[in-house]
N, C-alpha and C positions, 0 to 999 in steps of 0.2 A: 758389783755389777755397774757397769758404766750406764748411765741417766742417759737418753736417749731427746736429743728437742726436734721438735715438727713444728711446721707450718697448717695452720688447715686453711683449706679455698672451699667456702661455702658451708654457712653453719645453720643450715637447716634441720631437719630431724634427723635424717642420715648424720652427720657430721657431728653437729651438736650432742645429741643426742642419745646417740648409740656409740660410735666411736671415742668419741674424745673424753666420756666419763674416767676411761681406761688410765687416763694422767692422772685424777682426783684419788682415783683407790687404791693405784701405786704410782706415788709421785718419787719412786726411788729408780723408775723405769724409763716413766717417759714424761717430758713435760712440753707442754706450747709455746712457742715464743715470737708467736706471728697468728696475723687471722686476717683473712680476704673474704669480705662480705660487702655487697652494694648495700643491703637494707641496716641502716644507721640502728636499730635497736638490738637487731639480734647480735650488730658487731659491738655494741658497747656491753651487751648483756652476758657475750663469752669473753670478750677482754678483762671484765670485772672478776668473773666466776676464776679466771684463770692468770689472774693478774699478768695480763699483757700492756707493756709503757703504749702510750697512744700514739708512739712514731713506730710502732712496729703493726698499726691497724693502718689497714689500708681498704679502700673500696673497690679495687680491681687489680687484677691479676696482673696487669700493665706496668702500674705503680711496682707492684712484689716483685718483678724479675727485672727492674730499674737495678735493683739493689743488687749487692753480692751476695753472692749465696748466707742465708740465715740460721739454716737448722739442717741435721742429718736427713730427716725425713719429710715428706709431704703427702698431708691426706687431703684428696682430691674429691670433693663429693657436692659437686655444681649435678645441672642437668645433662641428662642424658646429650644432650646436642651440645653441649658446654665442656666437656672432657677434654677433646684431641688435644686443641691451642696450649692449654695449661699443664697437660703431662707431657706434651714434650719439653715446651720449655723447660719445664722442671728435670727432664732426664737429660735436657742441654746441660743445664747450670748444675748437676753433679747430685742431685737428689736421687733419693729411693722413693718410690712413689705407690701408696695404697692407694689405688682407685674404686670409687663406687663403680655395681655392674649398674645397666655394661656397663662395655668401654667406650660403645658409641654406635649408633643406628647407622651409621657406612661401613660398609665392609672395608674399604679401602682404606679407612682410617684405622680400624682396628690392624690390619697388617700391619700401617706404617708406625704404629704404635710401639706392636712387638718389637718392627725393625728396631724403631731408635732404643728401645730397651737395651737391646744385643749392642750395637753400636757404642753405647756407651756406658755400658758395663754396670749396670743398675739393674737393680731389684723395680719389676714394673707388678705385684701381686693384685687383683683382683678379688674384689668382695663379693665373692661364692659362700660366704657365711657359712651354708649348710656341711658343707665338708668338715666345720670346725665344731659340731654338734657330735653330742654322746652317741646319740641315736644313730646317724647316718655315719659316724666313724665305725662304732660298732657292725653294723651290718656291713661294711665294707671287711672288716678282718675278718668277719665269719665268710667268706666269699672267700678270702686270702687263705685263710685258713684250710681250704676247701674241702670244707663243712660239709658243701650241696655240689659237688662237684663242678663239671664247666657249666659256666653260665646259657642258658639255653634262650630265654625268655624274660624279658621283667614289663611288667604293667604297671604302670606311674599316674596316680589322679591326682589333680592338685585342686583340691576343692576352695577357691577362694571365697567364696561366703558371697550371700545376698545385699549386705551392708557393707561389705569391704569395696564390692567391686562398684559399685556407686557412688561410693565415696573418692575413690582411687582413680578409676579407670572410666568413670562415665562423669562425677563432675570434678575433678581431681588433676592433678600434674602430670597425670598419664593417659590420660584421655582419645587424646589425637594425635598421630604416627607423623602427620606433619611439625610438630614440635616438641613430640618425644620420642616414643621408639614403640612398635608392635608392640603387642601384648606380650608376643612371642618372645621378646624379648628384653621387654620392660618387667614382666610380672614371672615369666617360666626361662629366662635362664637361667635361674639356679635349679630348674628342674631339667634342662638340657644338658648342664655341669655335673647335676648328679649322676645323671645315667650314660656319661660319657669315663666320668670316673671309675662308677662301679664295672660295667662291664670293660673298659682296658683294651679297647680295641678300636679300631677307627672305626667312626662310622661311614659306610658307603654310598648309602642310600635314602633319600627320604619322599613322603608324599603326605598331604597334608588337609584338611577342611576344616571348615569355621568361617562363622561370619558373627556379624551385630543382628543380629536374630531379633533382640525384643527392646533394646533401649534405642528408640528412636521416633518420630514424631507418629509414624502411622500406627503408633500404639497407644498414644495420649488417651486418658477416658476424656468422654465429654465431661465438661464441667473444670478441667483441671486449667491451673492457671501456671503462668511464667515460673514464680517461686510458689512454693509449700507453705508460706507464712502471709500470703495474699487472699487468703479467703476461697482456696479452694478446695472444690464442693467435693472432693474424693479423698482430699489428706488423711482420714481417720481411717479409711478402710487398703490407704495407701503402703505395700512393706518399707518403702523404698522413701517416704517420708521422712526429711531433712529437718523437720520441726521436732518429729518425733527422736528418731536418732540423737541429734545433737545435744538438746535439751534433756534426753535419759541416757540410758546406758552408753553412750558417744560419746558423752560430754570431750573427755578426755583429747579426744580427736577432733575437736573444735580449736585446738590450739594450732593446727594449721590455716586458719582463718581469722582468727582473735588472738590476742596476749592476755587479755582478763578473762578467767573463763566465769566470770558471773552469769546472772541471766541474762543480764538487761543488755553487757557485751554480747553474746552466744545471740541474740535476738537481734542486734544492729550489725551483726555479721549474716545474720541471713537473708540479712534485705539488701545488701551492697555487693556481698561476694559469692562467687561463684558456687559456691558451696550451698546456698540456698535456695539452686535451681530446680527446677522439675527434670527426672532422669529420662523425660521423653523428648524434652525441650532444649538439651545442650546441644554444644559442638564438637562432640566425641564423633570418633571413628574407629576405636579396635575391638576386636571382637568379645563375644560375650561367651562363646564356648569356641574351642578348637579340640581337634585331634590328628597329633603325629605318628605316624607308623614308620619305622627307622631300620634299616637292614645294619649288620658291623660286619668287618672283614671279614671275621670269621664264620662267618654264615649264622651268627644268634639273631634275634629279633627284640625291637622294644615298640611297644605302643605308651603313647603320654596320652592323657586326657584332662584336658582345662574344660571346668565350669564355674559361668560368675553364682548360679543357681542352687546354692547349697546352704543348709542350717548352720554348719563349722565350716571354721577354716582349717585345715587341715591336709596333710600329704599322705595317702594311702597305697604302700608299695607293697606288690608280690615280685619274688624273683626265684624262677627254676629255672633249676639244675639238675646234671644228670644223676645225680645220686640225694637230693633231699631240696629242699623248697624253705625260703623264706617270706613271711609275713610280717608287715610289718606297719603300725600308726600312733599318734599319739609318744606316749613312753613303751611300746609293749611290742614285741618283737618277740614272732614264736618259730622256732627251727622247726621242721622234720625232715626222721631221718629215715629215707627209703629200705634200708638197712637192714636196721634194728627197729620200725616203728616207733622207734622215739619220738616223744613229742616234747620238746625244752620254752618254756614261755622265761624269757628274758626281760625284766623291767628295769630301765637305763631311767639316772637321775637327769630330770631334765630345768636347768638353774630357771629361774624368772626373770633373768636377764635376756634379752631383745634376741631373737631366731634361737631358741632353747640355749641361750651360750655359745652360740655361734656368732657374735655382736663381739664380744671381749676374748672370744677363741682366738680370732681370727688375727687383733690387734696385738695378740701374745706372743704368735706365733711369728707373724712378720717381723717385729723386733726382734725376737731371739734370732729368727732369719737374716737381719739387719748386720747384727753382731759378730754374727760368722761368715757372712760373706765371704766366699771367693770364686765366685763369676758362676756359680751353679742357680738352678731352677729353683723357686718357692714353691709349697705344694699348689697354689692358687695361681700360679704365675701367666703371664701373658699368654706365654707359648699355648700352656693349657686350655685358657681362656677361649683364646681364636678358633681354637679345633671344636668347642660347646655353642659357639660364638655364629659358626660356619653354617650347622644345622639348625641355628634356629633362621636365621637369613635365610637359607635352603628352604626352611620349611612354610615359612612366609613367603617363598617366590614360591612354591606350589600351590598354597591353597589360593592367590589370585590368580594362579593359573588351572582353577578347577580342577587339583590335586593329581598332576601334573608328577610323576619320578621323576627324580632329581638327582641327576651322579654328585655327590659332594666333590669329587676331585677338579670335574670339571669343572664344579660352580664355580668353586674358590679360585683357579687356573685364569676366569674371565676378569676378576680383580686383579690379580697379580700383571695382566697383563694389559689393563686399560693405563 
């Protein structure tokens, strides 16, 4: 099996993390031979782990495309607003390119994305993760299979958790659509992806509401202060407490803020960074619950429902059909059958590895994709992307438009031709 080298640009959690372990556990597939990171520790910390020479670490992505092309691959996993510049380059200078989702909070960059993909005859795949799960493969071939006959209906909740979305999405890297991307599209395009997959049809139509409902100043208690670590007088009766979180069950997710996760670091990171804010007190802006209602060409329906308000985190899906109905959370997946009144409860091995194995699916799968190349589509690929891509931009220009129908043909038609 020919050893496969990548470049990574940005070696964050995504990058670092989740993707690039995939070199250490088979280093007979793929290995690193370049790293683009501005923050001096995390690039000396993955050049070490991965033995990369220090003339092939560079601090910008400027320096990297100086050079001649370095390696087969490149995984792209900057911010959201950080994408376009570096995958094209990279699809100029003759790379394959895994991109973290999205692709990018402009519609218009995501097209010209695809475009240059097409253009010059690269693999452009997108980290949809969940496609590469036991769980959500599985319920996709019981659908193929057709199980439950035509797809009629699917209801999609993506419960993100009380402490996720606070940490994330209220004081976090995803916070504000000015320097990241919607919710809609920062946290639920892989729930736009999934159900543009599953059901197999275009979608046509969307309408959309949500707002920031409760993380924001007119909801401060009295008594509360800037940070959680400042002596205020509600911290203990607080969920959403950054002293509490971090310093217990959190810990672990302090490492986006510290390198040393001791106390005494995890305590001088909540008084300096951002992470030791009050969830009333930040400068977030995406919403804290939405719901999308979605017509497909074929006359089926999907509703999604995000909430930051929940115990789990967790994706809770039903999808009927004309002849049997699937359910489906967690590992547990139960068919029935209109039929026969069968009832089949299904329980799928879900690894410990990052998005149920959807983290190292995904990096498997692109390689083997890599290998064979000859000018065809990845399951994850651009093309795909843009059309999950479409609807959640669609579904974001409704709900500021007080949900607001949205022809998706037309939306996309207004990019294409600014």
């Amino acid at each position: 099996m020919q050893t496969l080298t990548a470049v990574l640009v940005g070696a964050g959690a995504r990058g670092a993390h989740s993707y690039a372990p995939y070199a250490l556990d088979y280093p007979h597939e793929l290995k690193f031979v370049a790293i683009v990171e501005p923050d001096g520790h995390r690039r000396d910390q993955f050049a070490a782990t991965h033995q990369i020479p220090q003339d092939r670490c560079f601090t910008s992505w400027d320096e990297l495309f100086a050079q001649s092309k370095l390696a087969d691959i490149m995984l792209i996993c900057t911010q959201d607003n950080m994408h376009f510049e570096p995958t094209v380059k990279a699809l100029d200078q003759g790379y394959h390119v895994l991109l973290e989702k999205p692709m990018s909070p402009d519609p218009k960059e995501c097209l010209a994305m695809e475009a240059s993909a097409k253009a010059n005859n690269r693999l452009l795949s997108i980290c949809h993760v969940l496609r590469y799960t036991s769980f959500w493969s599985t319920i996709k071939r019981l659908i193929e299979e057709g199980r439950i006959g035509e797809v009629v209906s699917i209801q999609l909740n993506e419960n993100v958790a009380y402490w996720h979305i606070a940490h994330s999405f209220v004081r976090g890297n995803w916070n504000n659509s000015d320097t990241s991307s919607p919710m809609i599209l920062s946290k639920s395009c892989h729930d736009m992806d999934v159900l543009s997959w599953l059901m197999d049809q275009p979608c046509v139509r969307v309408s959309s509401y949500g707002s920031l409902m409760h993380f924001h100043s007119g909801n401060a208690p009295v008594g509360s202060t800037d940070r959680c670590i400042d002596g205020c007088a509600v911290e203990s009766t607080c969920p959403y407490s950054a002293t509490r979180f971090y310093l217990g069950d959190g810990k672990n997710w302090a490492r986006h803020f510290v390198q040393d996760l001791s106390k005494e670091a995890i305590v001088e990171g909540l008084k300096t960074s951002p992470y030791g804010r009050c969830v009333y007190k930040c400068d977030n802006n995406v919403v804290d619950h939405q719901v999308v209602n979605m017509e497909f060409e074929n006359g089926a329906t999907a509703t999604f429902s995000m909430s930051g308000f929940t115990m789990k985190q967790e994706r809770i899906i039903q999808i009927m059909g004309t002849k049997g109905q699937i359910s489906g959370h967690d590992d547990k997946i139960t068919l029935y059958d209109f039929v026969t009144q069968e009832v089949n409860d299904i329980t799928v091995h879900v690894p410990n590895s990052g998005h149920g194995g959807g983290d190292t699916g995904i990096v498997q799968s692109f390689l083997r994709e890599v290998r064979s190349y000859n000018g065809g589509e990845g399951l994850t690929s651009a093309s795909a992307s843009v059309r999950s891509h479409m609807m959640a931009f669609a579904a974001e220009a409704s709900r500021r438009n007080h949900g607001q129908s949205i022809d998706i043909n037309d939306f996309a038609k207004s990019f294409i031709s600014q």
